[in-house]
Backbone as a printed PyTorch tensor [residue, N CA C, xyz], in Angstrom:
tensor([[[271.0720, -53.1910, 149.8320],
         [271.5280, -51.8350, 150.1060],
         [271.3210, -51.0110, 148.8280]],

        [[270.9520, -49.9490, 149.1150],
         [270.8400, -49.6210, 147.8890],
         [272.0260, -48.3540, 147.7630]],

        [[271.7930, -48.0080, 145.8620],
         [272.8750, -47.3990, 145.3220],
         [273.4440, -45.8430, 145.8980]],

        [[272.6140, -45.2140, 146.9180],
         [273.4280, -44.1370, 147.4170],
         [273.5710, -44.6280, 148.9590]],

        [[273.4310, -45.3190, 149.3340],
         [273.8300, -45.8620, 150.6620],
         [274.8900, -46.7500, 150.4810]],

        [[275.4100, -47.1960, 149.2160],
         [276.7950, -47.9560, 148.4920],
         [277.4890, -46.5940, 148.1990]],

        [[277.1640, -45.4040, 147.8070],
         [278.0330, -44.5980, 147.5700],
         [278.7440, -44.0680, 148.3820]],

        [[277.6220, -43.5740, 149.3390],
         [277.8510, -42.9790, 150.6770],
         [278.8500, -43.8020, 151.7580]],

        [[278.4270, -45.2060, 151.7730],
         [279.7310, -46.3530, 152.0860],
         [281.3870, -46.0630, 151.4990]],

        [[281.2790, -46.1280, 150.2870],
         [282.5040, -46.2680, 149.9890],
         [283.2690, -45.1150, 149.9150]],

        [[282.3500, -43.7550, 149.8620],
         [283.0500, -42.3480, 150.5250],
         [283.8390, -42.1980, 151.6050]],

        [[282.6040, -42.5990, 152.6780],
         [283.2840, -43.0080, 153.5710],
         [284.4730, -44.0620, 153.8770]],

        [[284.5720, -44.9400, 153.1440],
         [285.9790, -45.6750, 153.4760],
         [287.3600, -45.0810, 152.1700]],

        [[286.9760, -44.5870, 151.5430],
         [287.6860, -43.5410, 150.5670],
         [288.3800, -42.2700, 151.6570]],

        [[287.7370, -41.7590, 152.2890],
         [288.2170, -40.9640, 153.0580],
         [288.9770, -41.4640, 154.5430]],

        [[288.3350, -42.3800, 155.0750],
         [289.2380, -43.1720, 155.9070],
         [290.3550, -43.4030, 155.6580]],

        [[290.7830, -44.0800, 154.1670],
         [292.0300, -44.9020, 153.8770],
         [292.6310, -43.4680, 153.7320]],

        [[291.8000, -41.6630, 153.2100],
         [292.8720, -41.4050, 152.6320],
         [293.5980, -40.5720, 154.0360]],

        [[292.6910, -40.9270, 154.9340],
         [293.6270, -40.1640, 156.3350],
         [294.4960, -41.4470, 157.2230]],

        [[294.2860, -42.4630, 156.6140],
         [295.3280, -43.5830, 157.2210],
         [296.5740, -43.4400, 156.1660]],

        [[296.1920, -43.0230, 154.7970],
         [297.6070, -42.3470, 154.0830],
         [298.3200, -41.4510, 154.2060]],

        [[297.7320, -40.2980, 154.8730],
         [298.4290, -39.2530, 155.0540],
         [299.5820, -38.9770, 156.3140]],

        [[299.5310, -39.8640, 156.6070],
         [301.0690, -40.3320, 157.4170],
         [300.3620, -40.6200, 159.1620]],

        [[301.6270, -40.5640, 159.5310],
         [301.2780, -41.1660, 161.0810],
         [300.2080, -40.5070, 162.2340]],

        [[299.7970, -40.8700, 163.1120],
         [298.6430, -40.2900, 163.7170],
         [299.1040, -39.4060, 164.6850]],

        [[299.1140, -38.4730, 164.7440],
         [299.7110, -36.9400, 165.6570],
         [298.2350, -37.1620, 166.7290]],

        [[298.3800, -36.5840, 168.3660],
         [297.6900, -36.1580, 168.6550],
         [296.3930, -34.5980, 168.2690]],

        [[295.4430, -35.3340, 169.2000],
         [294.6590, -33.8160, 168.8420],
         [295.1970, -32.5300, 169.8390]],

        [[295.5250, -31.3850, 169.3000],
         [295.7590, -30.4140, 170.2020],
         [294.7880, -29.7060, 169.7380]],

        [[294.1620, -29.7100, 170.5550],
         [292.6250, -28.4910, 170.5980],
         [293.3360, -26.9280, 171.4680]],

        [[294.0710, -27.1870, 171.8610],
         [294.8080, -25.8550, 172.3730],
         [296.0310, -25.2200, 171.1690]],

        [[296.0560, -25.9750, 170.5390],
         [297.0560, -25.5200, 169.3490],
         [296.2840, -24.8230, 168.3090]],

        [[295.3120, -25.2090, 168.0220],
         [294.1670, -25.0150, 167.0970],
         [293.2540, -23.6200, 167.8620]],

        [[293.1660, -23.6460, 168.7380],
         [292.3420, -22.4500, 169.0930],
         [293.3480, -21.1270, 169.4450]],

        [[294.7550, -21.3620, 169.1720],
         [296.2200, -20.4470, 169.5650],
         [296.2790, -19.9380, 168.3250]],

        [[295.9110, -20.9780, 166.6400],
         [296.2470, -20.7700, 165.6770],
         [295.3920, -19.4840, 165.2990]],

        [[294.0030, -20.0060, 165.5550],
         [292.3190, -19.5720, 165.0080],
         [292.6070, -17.9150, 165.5550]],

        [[292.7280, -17.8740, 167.1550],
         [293.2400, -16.2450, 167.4580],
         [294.4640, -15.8910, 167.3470]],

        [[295.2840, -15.6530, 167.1310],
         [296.5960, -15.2100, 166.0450],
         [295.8460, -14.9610, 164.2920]],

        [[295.1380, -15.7270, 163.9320],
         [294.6430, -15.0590, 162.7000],
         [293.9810, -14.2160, 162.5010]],

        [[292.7680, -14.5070, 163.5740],
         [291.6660, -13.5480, 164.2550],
         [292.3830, -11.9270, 164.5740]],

        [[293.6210, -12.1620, 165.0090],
         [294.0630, -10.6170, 165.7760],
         [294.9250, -10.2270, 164.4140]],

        [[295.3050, -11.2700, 163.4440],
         [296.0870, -10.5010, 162.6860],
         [294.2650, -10.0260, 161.2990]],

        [[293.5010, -10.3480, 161.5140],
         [293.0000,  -9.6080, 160.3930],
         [292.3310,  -8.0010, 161.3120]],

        [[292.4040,  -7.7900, 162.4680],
         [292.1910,  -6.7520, 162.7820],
         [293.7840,  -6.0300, 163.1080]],

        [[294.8000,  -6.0250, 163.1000],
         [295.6230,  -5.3850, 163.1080],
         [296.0600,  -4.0200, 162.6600]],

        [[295.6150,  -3.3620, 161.1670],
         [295.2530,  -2.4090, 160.7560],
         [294.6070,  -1.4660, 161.3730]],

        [[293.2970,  -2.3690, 161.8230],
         [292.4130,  -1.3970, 162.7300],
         [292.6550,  -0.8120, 164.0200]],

        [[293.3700,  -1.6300, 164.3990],
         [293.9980,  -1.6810, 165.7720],
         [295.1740,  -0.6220, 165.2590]],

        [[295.6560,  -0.5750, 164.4100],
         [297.2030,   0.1060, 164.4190],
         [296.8060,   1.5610, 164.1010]],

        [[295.6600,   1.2350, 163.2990],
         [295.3300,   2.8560, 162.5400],
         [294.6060,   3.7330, 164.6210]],

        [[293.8460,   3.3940, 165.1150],
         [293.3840,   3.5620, 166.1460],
         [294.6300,   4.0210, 167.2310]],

        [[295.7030,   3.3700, 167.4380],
         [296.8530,   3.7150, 168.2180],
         [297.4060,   4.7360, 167.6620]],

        [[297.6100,   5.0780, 166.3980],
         [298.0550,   6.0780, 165.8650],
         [297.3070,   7.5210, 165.6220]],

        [[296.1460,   7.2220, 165.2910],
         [295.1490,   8.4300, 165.5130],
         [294.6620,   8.8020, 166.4190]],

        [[294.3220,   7.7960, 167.8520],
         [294.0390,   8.1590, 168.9590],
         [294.8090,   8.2860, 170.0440]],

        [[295.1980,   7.2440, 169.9500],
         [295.7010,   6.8180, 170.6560],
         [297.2280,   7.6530, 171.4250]],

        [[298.1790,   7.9370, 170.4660],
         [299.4710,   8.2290, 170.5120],
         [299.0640,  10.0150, 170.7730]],

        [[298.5230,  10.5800, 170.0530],
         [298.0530,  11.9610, 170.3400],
         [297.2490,  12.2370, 171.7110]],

        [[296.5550,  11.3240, 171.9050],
         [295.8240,  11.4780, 173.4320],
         [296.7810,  11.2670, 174.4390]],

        [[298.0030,  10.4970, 174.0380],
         [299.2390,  10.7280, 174.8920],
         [299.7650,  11.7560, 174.6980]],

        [[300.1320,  12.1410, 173.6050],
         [300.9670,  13.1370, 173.5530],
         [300.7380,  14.3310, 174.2110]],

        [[299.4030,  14.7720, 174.1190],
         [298.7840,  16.0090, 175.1140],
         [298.8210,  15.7090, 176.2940]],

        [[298.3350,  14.4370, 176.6140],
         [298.5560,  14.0920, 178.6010],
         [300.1130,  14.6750, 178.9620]],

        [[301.2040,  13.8060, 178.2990],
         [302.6020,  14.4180, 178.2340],
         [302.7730,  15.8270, 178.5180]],

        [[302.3910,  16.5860, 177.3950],
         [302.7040,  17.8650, 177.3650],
         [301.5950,  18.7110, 178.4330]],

        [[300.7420,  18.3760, 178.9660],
         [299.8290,  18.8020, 180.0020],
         [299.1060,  18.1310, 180.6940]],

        [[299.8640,  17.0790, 181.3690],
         [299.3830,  16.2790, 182.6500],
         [298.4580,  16.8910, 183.3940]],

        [[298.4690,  18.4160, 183.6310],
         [297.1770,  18.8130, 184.5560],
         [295.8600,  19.0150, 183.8730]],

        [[295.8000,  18.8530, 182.9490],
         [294.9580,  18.9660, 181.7430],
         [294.1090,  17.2410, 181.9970]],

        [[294.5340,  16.4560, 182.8580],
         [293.8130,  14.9290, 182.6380],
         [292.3520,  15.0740, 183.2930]],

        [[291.6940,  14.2100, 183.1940],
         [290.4610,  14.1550, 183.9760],
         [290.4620,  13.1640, 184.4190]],

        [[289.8670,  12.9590, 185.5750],
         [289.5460,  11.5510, 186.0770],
         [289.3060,  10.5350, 185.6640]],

        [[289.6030,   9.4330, 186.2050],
         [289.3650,   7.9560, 185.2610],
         [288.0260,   7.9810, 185.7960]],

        [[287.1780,   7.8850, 186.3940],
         [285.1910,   8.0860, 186.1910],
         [284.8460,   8.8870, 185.5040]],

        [[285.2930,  10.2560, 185.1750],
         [284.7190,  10.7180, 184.3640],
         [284.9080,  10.3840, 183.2130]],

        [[286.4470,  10.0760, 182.5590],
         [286.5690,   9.0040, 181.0350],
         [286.0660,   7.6630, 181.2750]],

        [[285.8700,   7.3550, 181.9220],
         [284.5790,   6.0390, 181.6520],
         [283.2380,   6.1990, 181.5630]],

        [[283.0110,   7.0830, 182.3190],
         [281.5010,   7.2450, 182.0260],
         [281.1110,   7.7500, 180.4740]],

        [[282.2600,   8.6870, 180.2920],
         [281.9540,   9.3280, 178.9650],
         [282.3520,   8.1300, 178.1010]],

        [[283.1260,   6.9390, 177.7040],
         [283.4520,   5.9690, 177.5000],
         [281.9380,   5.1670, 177.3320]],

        [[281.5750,   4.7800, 178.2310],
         [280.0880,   4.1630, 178.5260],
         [279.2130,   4.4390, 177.5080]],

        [[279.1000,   6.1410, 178.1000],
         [277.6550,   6.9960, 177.2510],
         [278.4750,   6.3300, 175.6200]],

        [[279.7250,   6.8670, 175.3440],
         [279.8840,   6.7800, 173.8170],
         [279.3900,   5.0210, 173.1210]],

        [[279.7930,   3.9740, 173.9940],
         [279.3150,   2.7380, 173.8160],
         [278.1410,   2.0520, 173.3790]],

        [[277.4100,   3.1270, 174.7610],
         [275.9500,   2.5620, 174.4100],
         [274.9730,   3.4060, 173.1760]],

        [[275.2650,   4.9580, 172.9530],
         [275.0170,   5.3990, 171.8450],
         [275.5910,   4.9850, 170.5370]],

        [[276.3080,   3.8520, 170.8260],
         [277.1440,   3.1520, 169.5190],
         [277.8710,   4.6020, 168.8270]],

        [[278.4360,   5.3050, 169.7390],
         [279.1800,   6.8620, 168.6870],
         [280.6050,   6.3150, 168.6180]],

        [[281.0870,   5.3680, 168.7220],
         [282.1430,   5.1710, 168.9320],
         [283.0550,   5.4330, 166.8460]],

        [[283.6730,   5.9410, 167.0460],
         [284.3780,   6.4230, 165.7370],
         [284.5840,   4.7120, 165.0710]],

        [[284.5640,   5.2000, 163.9260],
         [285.0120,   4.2230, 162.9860],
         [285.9990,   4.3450, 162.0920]],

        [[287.2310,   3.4220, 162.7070],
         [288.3160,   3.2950, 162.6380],
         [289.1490,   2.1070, 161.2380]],

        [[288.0590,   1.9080, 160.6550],
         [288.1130,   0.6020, 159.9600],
         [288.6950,   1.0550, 158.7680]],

        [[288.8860,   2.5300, 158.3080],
         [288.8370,   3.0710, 156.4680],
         [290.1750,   3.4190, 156.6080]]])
């Protein structure tokens, strides 16, 4: 055998022993782990998300409120929604 296929061996059982040390064997939760991954995921956009509810969001209510007859149709805010999507005009909310 030679000397990096002896190294590469005993890495490998170096790392074995050191996860048979690190205490008792827990199941795998692959649903715990992908609960963790998005909760981190949503907390590094949170800002963006918060700054967006507050600048758009809460004021585009506030006028519906104060002049409900003033709304437009939900097809026509989607379509205009759409067009803004696919022209990528969508504001940037990130600063």
């Amino acid at each position: 055998m030679s000397k990096e296929h002896s190294e590469a061996l005993q890495a490998l059982r170096d790392a074995v022993q050191e996860g048979l040390d690190s205490g008792p064997p827990v199941p795998f939760d692959l649903q715990g782990i992908l609960s963790e991954a998005k909760a981190r995921k949503l907390q590094e956009h949170d800002p963006v998300v918060e700054r967006w509810l507050v600048d758009v969001v809460g004021p585009t209510l506030d006028r519906h409120r104060a002049n409900p007859s003033e709304a437009r149709p939900i097809d026509e805010a989607m379509a205009d929604l759409d067009a803004m999507m696919s022209a990528d005009a969508l504001p940037d909310l990130s600063e």
